[in-house]
C-alpha positions, 0 to 999 in steps of 0.5 A, spaced: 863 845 511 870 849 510 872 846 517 870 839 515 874 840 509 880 843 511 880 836 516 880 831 511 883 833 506 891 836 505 891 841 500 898 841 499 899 834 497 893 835 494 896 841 489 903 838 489 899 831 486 896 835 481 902 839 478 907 834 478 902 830 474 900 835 470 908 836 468 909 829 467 904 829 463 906 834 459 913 832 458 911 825 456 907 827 450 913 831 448 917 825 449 912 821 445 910 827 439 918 827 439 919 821 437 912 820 432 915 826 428 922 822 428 919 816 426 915 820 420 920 823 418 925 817 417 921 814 413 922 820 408 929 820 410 935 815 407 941 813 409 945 816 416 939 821 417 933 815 417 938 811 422 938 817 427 932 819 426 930 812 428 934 811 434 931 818 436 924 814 436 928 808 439 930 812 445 922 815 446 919 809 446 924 807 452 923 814 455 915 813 455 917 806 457 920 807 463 915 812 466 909 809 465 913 802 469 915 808 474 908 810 474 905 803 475 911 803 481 910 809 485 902 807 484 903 800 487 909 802 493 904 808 496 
């Protein structure tokens, strides 16, 4: 059975899918908790500090954003 799978299926893509998305998964939570944690934090903020706060969520929003189209892209190219 080995030999028949070793045939089929390329172990190297296969690990190189599987780390890759392993670390963009993790990297776009972290964008997003980022952003959840600025954005909770604004609201207690005032003034110059909400302001940044809220740009920070702003910039997390897109960040997620535009991995997820990239996603939807290279799943749709391939």
């Amino acid at each position: 059975m080995t030999v028949i799978a070793d045939s089929i299926i390329d172990w190297g893509a296969l690990l190189q899918v599987i780390y890759i998305s392993a670390i963009a998964g993790i990297a776009i939570a972290a964008v997003l908790g980022t952003g959840i944690v600025a954005s909770l934090r604004a609201q207690d903020s005032d003034g110059a500090t909400a302001l940044a706060l809220n740009g920070v969520m702003v910039v997390s929003v897109i960040l997620v954003g535009i991995a997820i189209v990239t996603g939807i892209y290279f799943l749709t190219d391939k």
